[in-house]
C-alpha positions as a Markdown table, in Angstrom:
| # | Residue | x | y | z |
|---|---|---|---|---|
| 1 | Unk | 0.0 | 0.0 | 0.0 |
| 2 | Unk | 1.9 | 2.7 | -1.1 |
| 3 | Unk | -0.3 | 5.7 | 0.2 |
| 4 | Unk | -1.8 | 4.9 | 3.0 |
| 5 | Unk | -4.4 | 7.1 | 4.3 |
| 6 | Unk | -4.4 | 8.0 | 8.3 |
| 7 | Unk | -7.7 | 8.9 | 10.2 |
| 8 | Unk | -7.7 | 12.3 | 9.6 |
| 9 | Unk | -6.9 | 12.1 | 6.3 |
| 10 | Unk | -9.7 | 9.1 | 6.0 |
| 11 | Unk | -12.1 | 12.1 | 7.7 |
| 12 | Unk | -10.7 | 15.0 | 5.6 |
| 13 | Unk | -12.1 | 13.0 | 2.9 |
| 14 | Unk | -15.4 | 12.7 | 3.9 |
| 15 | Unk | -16.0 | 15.9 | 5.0 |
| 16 | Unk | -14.6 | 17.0 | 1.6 |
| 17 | Unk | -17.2 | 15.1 | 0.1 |
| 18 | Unk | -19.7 | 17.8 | 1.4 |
| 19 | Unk | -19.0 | 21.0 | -0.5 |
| 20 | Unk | -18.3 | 18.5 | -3.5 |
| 21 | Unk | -22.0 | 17.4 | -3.0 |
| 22 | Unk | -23.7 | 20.5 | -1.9 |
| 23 | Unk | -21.5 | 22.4 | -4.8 |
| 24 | Unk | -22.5 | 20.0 | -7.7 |
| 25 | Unk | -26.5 | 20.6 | -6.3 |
| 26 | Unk | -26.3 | 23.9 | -6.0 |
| 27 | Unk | -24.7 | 24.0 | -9.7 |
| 28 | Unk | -27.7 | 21.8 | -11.3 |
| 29 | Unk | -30.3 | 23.4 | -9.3 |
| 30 | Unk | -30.1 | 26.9 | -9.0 |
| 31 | Unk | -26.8 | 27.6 | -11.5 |
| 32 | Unk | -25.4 | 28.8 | -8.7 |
| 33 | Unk | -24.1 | 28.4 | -4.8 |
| 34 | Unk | -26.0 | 30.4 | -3.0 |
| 35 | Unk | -25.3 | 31.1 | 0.2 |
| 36 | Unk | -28.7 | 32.0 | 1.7 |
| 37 | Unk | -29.8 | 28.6 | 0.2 |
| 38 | Unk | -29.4 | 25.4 | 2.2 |
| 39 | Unk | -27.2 | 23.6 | 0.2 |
| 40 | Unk | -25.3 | 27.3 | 0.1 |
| 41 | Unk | -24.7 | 26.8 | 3.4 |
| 42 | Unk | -23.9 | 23.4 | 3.2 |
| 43 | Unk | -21.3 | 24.3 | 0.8 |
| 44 | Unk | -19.9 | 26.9 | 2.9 |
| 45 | Unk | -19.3 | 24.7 | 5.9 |
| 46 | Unk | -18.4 | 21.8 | 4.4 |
| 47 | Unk | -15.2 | 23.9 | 2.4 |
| 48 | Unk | -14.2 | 25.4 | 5.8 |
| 49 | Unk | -14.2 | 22.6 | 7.8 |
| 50 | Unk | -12.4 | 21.0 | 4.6 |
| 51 | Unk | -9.9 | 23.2 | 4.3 |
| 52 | Unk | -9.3 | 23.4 | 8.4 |
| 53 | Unk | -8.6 | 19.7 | 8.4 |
| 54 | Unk | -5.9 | 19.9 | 5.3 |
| 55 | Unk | -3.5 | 21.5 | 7.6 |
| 56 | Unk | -2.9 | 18.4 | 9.5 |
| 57 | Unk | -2.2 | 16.6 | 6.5 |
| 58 | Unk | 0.3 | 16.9 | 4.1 |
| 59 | Unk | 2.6 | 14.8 | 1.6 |
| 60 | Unk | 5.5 | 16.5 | 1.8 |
| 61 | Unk | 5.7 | 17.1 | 5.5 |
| 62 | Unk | 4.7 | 20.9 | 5.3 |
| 63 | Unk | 2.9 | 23.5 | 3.9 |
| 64 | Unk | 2.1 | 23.1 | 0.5 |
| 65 | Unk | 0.1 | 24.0 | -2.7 |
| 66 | Unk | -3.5 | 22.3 | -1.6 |
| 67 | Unk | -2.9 | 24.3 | 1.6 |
| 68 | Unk | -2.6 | 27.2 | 0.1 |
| 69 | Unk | -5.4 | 26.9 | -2.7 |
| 70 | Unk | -7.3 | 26.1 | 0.2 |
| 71 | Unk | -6.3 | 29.4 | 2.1 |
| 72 | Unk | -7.0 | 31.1 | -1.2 |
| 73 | Unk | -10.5 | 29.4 | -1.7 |
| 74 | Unk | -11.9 | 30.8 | 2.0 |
| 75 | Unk | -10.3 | 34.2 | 0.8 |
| 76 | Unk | -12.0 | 34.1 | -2.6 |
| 77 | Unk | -15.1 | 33.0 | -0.6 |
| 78 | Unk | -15.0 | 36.0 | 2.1 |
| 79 | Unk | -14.8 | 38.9 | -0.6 |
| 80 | Unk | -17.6 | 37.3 | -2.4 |
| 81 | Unk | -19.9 | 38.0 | 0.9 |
| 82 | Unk | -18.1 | 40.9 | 1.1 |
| 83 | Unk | -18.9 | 42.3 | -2.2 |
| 84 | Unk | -22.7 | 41.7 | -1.7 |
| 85 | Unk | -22.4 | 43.7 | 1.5 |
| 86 | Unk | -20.7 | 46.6 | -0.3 |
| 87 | Unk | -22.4 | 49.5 | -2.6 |
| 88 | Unk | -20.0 | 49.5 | -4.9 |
| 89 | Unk | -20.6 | 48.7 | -8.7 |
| 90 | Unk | -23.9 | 47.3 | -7.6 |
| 91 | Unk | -24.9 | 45.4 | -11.4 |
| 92 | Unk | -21.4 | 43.6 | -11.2 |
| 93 | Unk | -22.2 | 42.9 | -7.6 |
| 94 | Unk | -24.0 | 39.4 | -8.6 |
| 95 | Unk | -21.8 | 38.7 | -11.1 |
| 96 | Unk | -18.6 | 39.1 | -9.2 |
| 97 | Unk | -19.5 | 37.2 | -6.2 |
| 98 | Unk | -20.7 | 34.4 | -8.4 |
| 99 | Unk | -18.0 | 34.1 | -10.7 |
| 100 | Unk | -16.3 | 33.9 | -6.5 |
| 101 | Unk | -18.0 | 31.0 | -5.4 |
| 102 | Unk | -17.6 | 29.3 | -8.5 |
| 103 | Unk | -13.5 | 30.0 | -8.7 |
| 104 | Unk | -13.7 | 28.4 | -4.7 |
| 105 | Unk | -15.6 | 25.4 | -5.9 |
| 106 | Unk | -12.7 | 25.2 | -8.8 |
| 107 | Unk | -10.0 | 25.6 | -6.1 |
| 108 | Unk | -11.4 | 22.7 | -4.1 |
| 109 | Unk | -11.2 | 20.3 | -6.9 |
| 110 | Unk | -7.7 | 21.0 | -8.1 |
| 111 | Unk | -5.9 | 19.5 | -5.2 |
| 112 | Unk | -8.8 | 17.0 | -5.1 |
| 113 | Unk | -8.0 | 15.8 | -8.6 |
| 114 | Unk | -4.2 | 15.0 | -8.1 |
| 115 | Unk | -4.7 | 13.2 | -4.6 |
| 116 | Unk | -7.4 | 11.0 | -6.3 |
| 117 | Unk | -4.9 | 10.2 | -9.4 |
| 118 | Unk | -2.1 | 9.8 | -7.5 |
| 119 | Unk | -3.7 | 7.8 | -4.9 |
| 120 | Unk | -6.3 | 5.2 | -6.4 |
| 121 | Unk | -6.4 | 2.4 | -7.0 |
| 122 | Unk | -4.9 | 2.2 | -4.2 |
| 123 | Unk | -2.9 | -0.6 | -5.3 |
| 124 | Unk | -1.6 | 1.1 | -8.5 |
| 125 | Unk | -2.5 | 4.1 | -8.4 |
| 126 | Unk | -3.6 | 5.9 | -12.3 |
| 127 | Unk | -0.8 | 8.9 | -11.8 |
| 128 | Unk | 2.8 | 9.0 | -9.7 |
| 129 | Unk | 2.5 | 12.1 | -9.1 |
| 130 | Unk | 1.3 | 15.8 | -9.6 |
| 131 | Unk | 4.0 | 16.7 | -12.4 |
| 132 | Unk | 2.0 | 12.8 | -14.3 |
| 133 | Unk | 0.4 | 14.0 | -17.4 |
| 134 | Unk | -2.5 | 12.2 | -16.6 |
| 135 | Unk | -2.8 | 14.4 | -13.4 |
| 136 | Unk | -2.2 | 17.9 | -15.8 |
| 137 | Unk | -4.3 | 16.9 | -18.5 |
| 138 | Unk | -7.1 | 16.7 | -16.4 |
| 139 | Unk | -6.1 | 19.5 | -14.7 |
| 140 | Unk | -6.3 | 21.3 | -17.6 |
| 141 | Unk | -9.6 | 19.4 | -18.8 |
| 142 | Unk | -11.0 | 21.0 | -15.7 |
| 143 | Unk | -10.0 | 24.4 | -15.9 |
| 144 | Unk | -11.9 | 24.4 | -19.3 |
| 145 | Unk | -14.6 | 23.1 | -17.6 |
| 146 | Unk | -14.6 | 25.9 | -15.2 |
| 147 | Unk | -14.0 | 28.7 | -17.9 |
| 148 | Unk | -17.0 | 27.6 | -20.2 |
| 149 | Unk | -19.1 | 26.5 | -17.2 |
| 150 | Unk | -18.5 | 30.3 | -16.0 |
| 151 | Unk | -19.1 | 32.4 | -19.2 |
| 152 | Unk | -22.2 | 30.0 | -19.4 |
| 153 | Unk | -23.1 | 31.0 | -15.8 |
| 154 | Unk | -22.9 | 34.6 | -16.4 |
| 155 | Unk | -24.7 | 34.3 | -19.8 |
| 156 | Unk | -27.5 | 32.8 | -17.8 |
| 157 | Unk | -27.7 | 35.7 | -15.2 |
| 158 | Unk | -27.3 | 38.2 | -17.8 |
| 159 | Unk | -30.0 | 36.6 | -19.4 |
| 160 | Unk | -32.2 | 36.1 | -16.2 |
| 161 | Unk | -31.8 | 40.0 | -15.3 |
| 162 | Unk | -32.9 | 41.0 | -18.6 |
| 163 | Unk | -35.9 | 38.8 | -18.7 |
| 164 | Unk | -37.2 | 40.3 | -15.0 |
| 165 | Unk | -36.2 | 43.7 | -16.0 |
| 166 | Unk | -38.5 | 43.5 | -19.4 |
């Protein structure tokens, strides 16, 4: 068993499982995370208490890159409330602190991505490691996804605040 996973780790994984969850929902429900929605919420909680429990794990025997997306991801994630709580440019308010919880739910993935390459099956696991090209190449595949699945999200709420406005 080449990575073997300890009990935090085994219950940083679970608990990563919720914003994963409560992000797809939120995404096929309401094209969106909301955070005055319950799965919003969800979300919210489940990516802070995710990213809390990273810090006691790491690969390399520090800090490292998923720490810091994370600490990047709860940044991206308090100017996004922020934003709505602030008067300024109030048409890009939406917008911005969409585009926001959508970059966070991006960030969570990316370090999510290579841990699962690298680590399953756990008895050859698909990738070696995060410089693999099967680990970049879906790295990249996913940061297409997020780029379309953005522009396609602001399309959406352009179009939904022309159609209340009309």
């Amino acid at each position: 068993m080449p990575h073997p996973i300890s009990t935090l780790g085994a219950f940083h994984t679970a608990i990563s499982v919720l914003p994963l969850a409560a992000g797809l929902y939120s995404f096929v429900r309401y094209r969106a995370i909301e955070p005055a929605k319950r799965s919003g919420k969800l979300y919210l909680v489940g990516l802070l208490l995710s990213v809390l429990t990273a810090f006691g794990l790491s690969s390399t025997g520090g800090f490292n890159a998923g720490h810091a997306l994370g600490i990047l991801a709860l940044l991206v994630i308090g100017g996004s409330l922020l934003i709505r709580q602030l008067p300024l440019f109030p048409r890009l308010v939406p917008y911005l602190s969409q585009f926001g919880f959508s970059f966070s739910f991006f960030l969570l993935l990316v370090p999510a991505i290579g841990e699962t390459l690298t680590r399953l099956p756990v008895s050859h696991p698909l990738a070696t490691g995060p410089e693999s090209p099967l680990v970049r190449g879906t790295l990249l595949v996913w940061l297409v996804i997020f780029v379309v699945g953005s522009a396609l999200q602001m399309w959406w709420m352009r179009s939904q605040r022309k159609r209340v406005s009309q």
